[in-house]
C-alpha positions as CSV (number, residue, x, y, z in Angstrom):
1,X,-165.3,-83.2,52.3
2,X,-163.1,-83.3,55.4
3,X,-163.1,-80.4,57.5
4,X,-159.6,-79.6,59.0
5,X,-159.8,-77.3,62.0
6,X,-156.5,-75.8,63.6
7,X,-155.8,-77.1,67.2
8,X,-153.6,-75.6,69.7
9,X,-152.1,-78.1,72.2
10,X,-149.9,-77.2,75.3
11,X,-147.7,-80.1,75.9
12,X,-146.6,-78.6,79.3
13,X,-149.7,-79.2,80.5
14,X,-150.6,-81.6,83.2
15,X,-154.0,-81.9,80.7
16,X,-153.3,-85.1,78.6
17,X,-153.1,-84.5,74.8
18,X,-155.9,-86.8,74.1
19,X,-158.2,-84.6,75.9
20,X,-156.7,-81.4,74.8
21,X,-157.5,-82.5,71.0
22,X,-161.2,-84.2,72.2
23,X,-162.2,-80.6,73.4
24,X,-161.5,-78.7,70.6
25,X,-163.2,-80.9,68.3
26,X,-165.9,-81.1,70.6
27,X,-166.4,-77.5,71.1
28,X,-166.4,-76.8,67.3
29,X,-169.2,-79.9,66.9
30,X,-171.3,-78.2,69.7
31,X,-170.7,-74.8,68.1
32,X,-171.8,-75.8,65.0
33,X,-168.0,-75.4,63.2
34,X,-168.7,-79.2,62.5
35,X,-171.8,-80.4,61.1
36,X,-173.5,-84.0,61.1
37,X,-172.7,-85.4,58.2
38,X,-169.2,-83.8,57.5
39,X,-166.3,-86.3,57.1
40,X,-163.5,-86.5,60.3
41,X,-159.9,-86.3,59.8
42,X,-158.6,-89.7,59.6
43,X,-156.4,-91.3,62.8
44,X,-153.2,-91.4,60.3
45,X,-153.7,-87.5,59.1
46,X,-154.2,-86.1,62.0
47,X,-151.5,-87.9,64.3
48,X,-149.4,-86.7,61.6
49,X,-150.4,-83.1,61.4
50,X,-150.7,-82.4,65.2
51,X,-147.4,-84.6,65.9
52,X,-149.2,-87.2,68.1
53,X,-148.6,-90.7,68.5
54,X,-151.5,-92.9,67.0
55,X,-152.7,-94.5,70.3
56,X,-152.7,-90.9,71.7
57,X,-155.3,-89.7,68.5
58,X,-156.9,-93.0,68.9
59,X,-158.2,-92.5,72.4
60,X,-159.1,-88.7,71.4
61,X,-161.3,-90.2,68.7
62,X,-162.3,-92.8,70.8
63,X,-163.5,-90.0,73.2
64,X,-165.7,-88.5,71.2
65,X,-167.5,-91.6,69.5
66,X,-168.3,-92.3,73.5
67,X,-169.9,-88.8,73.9
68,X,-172.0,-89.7,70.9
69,X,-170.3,-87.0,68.9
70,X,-168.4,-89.2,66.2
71,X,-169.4,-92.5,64.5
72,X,-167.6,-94.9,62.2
73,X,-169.4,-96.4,59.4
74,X,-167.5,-98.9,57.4
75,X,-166.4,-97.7,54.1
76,X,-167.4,-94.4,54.6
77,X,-165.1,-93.2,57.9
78,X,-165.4,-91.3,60.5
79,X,-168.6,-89.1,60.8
80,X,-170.1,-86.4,62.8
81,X,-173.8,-86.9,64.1
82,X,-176.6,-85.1,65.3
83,X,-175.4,-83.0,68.0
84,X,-176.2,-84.8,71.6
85,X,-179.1,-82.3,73.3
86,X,-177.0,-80.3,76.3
87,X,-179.4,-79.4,79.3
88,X,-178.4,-77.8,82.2
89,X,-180.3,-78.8,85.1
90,X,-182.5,-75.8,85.9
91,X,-186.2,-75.0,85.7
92,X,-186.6,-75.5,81.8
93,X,-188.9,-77.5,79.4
94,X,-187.0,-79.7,76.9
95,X,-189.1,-78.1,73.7
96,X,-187.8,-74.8,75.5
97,X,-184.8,-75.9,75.3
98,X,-184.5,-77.7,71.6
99,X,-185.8,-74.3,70.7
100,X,-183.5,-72.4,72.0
101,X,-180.1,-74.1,70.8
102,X,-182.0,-73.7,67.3
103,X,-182.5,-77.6,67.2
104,X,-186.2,-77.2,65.9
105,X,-188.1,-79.5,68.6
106,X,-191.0,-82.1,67.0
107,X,-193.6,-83.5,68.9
108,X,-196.2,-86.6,68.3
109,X,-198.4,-87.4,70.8
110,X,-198.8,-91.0,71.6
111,X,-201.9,-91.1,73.9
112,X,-204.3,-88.3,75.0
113,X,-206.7,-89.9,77.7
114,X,-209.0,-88.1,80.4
115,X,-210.3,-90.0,82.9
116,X,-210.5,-90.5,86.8
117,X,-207.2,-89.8,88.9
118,X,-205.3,-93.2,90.1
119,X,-204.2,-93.9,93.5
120,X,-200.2,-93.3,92.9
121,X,-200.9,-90.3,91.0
122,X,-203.7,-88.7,93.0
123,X,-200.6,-88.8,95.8
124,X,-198.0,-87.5,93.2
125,X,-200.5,-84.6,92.3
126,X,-202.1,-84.1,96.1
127,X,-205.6,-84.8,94.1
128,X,-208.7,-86.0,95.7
129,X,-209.4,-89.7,94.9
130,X,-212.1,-88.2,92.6
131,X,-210.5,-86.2,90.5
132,X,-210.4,-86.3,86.8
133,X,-206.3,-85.9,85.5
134,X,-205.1,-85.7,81.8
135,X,-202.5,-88.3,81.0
136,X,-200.1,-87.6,77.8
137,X,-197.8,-90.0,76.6
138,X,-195.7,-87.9,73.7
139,X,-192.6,-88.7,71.6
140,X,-189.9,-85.5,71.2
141,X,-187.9,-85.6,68.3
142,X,-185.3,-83.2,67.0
143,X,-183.8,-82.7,63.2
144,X,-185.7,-86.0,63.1
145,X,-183.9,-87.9,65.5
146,X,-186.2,-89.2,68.3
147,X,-184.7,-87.7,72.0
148,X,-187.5,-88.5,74.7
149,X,-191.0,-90.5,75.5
150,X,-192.8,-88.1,78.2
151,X,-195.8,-89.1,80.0
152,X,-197.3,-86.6,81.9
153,X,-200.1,-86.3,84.6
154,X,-202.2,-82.7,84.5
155,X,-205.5,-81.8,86.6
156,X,-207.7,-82.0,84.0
157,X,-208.6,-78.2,84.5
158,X,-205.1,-76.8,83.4
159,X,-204.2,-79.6,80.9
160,X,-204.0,-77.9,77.2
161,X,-205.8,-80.0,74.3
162,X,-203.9,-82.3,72.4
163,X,-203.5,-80.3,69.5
164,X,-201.7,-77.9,71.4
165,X,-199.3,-80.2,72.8
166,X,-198.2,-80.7,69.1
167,X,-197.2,-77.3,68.3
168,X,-195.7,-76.3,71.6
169,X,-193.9,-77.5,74.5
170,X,-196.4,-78.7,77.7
171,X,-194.7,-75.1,80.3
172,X,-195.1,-73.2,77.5
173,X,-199.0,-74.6,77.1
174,X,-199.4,-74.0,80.5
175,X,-197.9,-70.0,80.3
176,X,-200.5,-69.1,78.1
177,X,-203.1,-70.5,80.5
178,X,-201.6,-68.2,83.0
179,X,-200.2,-71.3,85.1
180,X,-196.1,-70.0,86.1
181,X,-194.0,-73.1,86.6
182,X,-191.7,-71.8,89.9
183,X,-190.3,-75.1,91.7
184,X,-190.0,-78.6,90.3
185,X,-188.5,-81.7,92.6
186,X,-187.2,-84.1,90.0
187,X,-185.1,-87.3,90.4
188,X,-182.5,-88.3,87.3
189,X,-181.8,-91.9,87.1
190,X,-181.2,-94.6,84.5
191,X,-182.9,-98.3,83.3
192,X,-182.9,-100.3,80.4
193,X,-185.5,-100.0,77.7
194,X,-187.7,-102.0,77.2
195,X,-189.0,-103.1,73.6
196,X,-191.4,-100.2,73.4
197,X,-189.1,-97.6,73.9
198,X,-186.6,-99.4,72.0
199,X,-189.0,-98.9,68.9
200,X,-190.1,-95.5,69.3
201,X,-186.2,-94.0,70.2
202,X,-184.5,-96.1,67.8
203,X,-182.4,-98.3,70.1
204,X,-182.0,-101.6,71.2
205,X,-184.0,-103.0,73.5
206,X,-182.3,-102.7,77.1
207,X,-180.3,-100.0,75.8
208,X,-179.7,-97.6,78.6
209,X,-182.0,-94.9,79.3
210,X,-181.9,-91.7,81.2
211,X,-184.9,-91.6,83.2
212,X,-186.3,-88.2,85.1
213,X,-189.4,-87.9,87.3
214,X,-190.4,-84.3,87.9
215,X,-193.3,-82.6,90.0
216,X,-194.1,-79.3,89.0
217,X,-195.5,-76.4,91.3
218,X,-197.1,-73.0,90.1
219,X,-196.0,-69.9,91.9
220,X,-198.4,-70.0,94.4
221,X,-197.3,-73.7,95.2
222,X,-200.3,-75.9,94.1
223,X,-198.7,-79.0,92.1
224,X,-199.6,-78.9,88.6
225,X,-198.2,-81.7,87.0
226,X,-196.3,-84.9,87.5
227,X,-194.1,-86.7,84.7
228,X,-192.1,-89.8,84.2
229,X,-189.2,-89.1,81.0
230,X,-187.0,-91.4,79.3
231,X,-184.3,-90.4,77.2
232,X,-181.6,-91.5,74.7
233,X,-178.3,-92.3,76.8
234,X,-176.8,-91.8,73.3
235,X,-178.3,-88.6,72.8
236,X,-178.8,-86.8,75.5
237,X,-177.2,-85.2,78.8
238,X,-177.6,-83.1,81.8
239,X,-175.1,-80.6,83.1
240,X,-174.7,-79.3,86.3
241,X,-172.7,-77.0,87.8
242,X,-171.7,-77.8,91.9
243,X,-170.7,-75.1,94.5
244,X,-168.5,-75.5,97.3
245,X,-171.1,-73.8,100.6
C-alpha cells in the first residue's frame, strides 16, 4: 500500500521545488512516518497531485534513491529501504548509537586474537615493543543489514572477552571496566572495497567505502585503543555541524 503524505511547498522560495519535496519525504523516512518496505507514490501521481512538472518530481525522486533512501525494483516500483545510520560526529560508539535511534545493533565477531604488539600499532597505542594487545575484527549489522567491519587494537589488560563484545558495544565494554573514553583523534576518509569487505557488507567489490581511523584516550589521557572502520557508502553518513570562530 502506498503511503501518501501531505507536502507543503513555497513556490516563492529561492529553495527549488525538487528539494522542497526531497525533504519532506526524507524527514518522514528518517522519522519513521515511512517505513522500509512501504510502496512510493509513483512520478505520474505525485507530479500530478503537488502540481509539478515530471522532470521536476523526477529529480526529487532521483534525490532520494542517491541518499540511499528510495530504490526501484522492476515490477514492483518504487520502495523505501532500511533507513541510512545518521551519526553526528562526536565522541560516540556506533552500537551506542544504533541503540539509541531504536535501530537494534547486531554484532559477530570475525577474529579474537591476543598476541604480542606490532611495530605500527605499538606506535598507534604508545605500547612498549613488548606488549601483548587484543586485536578484534567484528562485523555490525542493524535490522539485518550489515553497516561496518571494525578492527580494533586494545592493551590486552582493558580488552573485554569476546563474548562480551557480542552483546555490547566495545566503549560500553570498556565503561563497565571503569575505562571513561574522553578524547578520540579520528580521520574520515573513503577507498574501494576490496572482495572481503565486498562479501561481508553486501556490495560489490570496489564499491566505495567510508573509512575512519580513531585513537581513543581515557580521562586521564593514556590511549586505550586504536581502530581502523569501514562502512557502507550506501548506508551510512556522518554529520557535522561547522561554526563560524
Amino acid at each position: 500500500m502506498t503511503t501518501t503524505l501531505s507536502v507543503e511547498l513555497d513556490r516563492s522560495s529561492p529553495v527549488p521545488l525538487y528539494f522542497q519535496v526531497a525533504q519532506v519525504f526524507e524527514k518522514a523516512i528518517l522519522d519513521g512516518q515511512l517505513k522500509p518496505g512501504d510502496r512510493f507514490e509513483n512520478e505520474l501521481a505525485l507530479a500530478s497531485r503537488l502540481n509539478l512538472s515530471r522532470p521536476t518530481t523526477r529529480r526529487a525522486i532521483q534525490e532520494l534513491v542517491d541518499k540511499g533512501l528510495l530504490v526501484r525494483k522492476r515490477g514492483v516500483g518504487t520502495q523505501v529501504v532500511q533507513t541510512p545510520v545518521h551519526r553526528p560526529v562526536e565522541l560516540t560508539s556506533l552500537f551506542d548509537d544504533l541503540a539509541r535511534a531504536g535501530q537494534e545493533p547486531a554484532t559477530r565477531v570475525l577474529e579474537y586474537r591476543l598476541g604480542p604488539v606490532s611495530e605500527d600499532i605499538a606506535v598507534h597505542l604508545n605500547l612498549a615493543p613488548d606488549a601483548e594487545v587484543v586485536t578484534m575484527r567484528r562485523l555490525r549489522s542493524s535490522g539485518g543489514q550489515p553497516l561496518a567491519v571494525m578492527t580494533n587494537h586494545l592493551p590486552a589488560a582493558l580488552a573485554p572477552d569476546q563474548d562480551e563484545l557480542e552483546r555490547a558495544g566495545l566503549y560500553q565494554a570498556l565503561r563497565s571496566r571503569g575505562v571513561h573514553i574522553r578524547l578520540a583523534r579520528q580521520r574520515i576518509g573513503a577507498k574501494a572495497a576490496d572482495r572481503d569487505e565486498a562479501r561481508l557488507l553486501d556490495e560489490k567489490p570496489k564499491a566505495p567505502l567510508l573509512v575512519m581511523a580513531r585513537t581513543a584516550f581515557d580521562d586521564s589521557g593514556r590511549i586505550v585503543e586504536y581502530g581502523s572502520h569501514v562502512y557502507r557508502a550506501s548506508r551510512y553518513y556522518f554529520d557535522t555541524t561547522l561554526v563560524d570562530r
